[in-house]
C-alpha positions as CSV (number, residue, x, y, z in Angstrom):
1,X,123.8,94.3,84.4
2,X,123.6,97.0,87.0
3,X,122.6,100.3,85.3
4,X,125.1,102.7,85.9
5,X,124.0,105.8,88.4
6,X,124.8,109.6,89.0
7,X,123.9,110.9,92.3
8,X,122.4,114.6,91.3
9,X,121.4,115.9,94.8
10,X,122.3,115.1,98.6
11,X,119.9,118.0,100.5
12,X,120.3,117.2,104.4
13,X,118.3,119.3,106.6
14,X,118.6,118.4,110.3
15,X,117.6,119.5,113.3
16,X,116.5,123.0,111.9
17,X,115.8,125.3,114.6
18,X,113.8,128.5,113.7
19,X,113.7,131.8,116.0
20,X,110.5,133.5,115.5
21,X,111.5,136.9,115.6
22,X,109.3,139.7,115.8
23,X,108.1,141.0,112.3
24,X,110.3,137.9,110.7
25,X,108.7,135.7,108.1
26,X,108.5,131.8,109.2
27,X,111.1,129.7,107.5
28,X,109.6,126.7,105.7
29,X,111.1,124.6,103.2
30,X,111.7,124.3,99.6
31,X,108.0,123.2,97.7
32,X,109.0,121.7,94.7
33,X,109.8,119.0,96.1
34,X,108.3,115.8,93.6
35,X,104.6,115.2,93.9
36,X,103.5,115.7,97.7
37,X,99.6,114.8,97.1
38,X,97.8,115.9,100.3
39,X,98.3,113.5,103.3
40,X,101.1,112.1,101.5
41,X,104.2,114.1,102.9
42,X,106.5,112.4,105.0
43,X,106.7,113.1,108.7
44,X,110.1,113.7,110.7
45,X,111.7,112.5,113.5
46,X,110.5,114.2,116.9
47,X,113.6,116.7,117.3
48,X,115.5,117.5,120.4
49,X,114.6,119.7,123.2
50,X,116.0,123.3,123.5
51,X,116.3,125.2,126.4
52,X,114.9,128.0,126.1
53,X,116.7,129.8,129.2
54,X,119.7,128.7,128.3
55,X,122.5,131.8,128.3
56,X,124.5,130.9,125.1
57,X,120.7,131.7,123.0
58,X,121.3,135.5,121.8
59,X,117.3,136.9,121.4
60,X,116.3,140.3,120.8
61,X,114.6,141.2,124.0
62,X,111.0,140.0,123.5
63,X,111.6,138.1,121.3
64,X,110.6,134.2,121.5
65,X,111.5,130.7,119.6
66,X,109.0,129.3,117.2
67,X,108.5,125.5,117.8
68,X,112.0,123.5,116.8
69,X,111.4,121.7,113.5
70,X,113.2,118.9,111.9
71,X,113.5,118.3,108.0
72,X,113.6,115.0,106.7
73,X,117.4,114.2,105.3
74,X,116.7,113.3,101.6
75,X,119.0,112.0,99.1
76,X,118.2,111.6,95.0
77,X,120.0,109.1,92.6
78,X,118.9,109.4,89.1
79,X,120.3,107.1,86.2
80,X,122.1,108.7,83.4
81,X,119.5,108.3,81.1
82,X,116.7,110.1,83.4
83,X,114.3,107.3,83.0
84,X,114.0,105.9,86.7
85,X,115.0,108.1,90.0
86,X,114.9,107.2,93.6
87,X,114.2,109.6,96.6
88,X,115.2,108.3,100.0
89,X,114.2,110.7,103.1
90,X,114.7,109.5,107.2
91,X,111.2,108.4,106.4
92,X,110.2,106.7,102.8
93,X,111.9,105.3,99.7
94,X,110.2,106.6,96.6
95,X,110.9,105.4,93.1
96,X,109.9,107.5,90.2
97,X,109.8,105.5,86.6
98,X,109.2,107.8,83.6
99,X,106.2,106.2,81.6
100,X,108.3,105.8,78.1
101,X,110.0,103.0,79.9
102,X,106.9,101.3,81.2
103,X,104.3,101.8,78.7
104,X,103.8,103.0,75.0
105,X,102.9,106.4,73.7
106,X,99.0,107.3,75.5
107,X,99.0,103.5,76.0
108,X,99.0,101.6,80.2
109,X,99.8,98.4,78.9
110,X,103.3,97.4,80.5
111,X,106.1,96.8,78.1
112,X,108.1,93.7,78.0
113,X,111.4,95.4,79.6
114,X,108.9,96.9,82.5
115,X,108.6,94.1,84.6
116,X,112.5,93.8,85.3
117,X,112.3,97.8,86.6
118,X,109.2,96.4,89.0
119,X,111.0,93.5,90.3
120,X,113.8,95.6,91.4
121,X,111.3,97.9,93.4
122,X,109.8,95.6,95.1
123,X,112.8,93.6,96.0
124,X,113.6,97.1,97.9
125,X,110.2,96.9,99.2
126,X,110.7,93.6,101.1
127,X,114.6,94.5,102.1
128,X,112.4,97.1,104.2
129,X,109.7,95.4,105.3
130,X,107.1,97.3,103.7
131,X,103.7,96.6,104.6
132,X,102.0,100.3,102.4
133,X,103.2,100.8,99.1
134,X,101.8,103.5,97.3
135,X,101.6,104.0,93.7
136,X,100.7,106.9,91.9
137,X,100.9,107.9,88.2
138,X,100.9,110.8,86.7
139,X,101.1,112.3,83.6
140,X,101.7,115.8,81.6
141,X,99.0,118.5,80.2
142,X,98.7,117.6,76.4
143,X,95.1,116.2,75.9
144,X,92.4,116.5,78.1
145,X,92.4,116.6,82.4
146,X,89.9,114.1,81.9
147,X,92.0,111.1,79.4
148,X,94.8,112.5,81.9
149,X,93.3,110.9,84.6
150,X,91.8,107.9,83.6
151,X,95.7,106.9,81.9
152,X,97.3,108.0,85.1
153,X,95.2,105.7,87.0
154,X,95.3,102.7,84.8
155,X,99.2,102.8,84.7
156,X,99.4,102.9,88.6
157,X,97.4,99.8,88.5
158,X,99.1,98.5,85.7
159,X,102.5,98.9,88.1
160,X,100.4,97.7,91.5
161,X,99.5,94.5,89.5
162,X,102.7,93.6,89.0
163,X,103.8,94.3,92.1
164,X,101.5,92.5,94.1
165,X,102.7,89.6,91.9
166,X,106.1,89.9,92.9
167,X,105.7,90.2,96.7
168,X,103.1,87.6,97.0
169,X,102.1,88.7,100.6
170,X,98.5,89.7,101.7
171,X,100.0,91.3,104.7
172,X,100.6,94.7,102.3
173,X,98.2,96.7,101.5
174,X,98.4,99.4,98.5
175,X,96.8,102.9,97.9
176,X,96.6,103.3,94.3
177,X,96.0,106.7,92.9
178,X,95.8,108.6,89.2
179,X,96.8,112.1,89.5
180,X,97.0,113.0,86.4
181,X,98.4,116.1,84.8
182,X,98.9,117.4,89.1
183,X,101.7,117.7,90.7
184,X,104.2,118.0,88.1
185,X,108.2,117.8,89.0
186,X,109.4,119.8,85.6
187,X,108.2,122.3,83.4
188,X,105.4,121.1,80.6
189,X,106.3,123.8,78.0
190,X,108.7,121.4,76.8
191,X,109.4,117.7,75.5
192,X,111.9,117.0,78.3
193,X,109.8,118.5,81.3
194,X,106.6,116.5,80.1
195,X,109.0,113.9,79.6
196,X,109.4,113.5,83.4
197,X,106.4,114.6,84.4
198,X,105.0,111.4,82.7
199,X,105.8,109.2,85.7
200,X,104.9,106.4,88.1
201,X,105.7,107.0,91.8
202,X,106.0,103.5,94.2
203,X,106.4,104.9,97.9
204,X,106.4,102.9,100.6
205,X,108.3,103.3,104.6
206,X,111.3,102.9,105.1
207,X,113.1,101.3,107.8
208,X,116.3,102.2,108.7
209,X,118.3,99.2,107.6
């Protein structure tokens, strides 16, 4: 039974071009954006080349462009019930799976309805060719940073295991990470933000098809 799903945001950013005025702040975009661990973020497309003596571009004399950016285009689906999300940009498919439907409470032993959730990732990972899936977990800021970390990690290999079971295919490579109580995507003064801050994150390329 396919569970049922409400898109919640379609952001599409492309082909941002930013003048660099004089005395005018650089654009950049939004940062709260779910978990971007360092060297993580996703890359763009090369964009299009502007002319920069082209008539139709109204400047302020001396005034000159910044370098032309472009955003990735990103669209989120989240179930009804909040427990799983996925995040595609022009560059990676993420899925997110809140850690109540994978594990116990403070526990990174998978439950039995887990592994149905996992096969369905990494079906998407082979409809795309993946050959780097990364999986990080993460959790929220009751306990210590320390038991944060070492449970965060655990469940991302708890998730990896079962994934490399799945695809069956030494030609993919992983990069398992615990993060911990970083990066969180809600607010941790309450139930519902730890709630989905206690996550698992599989990421992996994307290819276009």
């Amino acid at each position: 039974m396919t569970t049922s799903r409400l898109p919640l945001t379609l952001a599409a950013a492309t082909l941002l071009l930013v003048a660099n005025l004089h005395g005018a702040t650089t654009a950049r975009a939004d940062g709260g954006d779910p978990s971007v661990p360092p060297g993580t973020e996703p890359s763009a497309s090369a964009p299009v080349k502007i002319d920069p003596t082209d008539p139709d571009l109204k400047l302020p004399e001396g005034a000159t462009l910044a370098d032309p950016k472009v955003l990735d285009i990103k669209s989120v689906v989240e179930d009804q019930s909040g427990d799983e999300r996925r995040e595609d940009t022009n560059a990676d498919v993420t899925f997110a799976l809140q850690a109540e439907v994978l594990f116990g409470k403070d526990s990174s032993k998978l439950s039995a309805a887990a592994k149905a959730r996992i096969d369905t990732i990494a079906q998407e990972v082979r409809k795309q060719n993946a050959t780097q899936v990364r999986v990080f977990g993460f959790t929220d800021n009751l306990g210590s940073s320390a038991h944060g970390d070492v449970l965060s990690r655990q469940r991302a290999n708890a998730v990896q295991s079962v994934l490399e079971q799945d695809l069956n295919d030494p030609n993919i490579t992983f990069d398992v990470r615990g993060y911990g109580e970083e990066y969180p995507i809600a607010d941790n003064s309450t139930e519902e933000g730890r709630k989905k801050n206690r996550r698992v994150e599989v990421t992996f390329p994307r290819t276009g098809e």
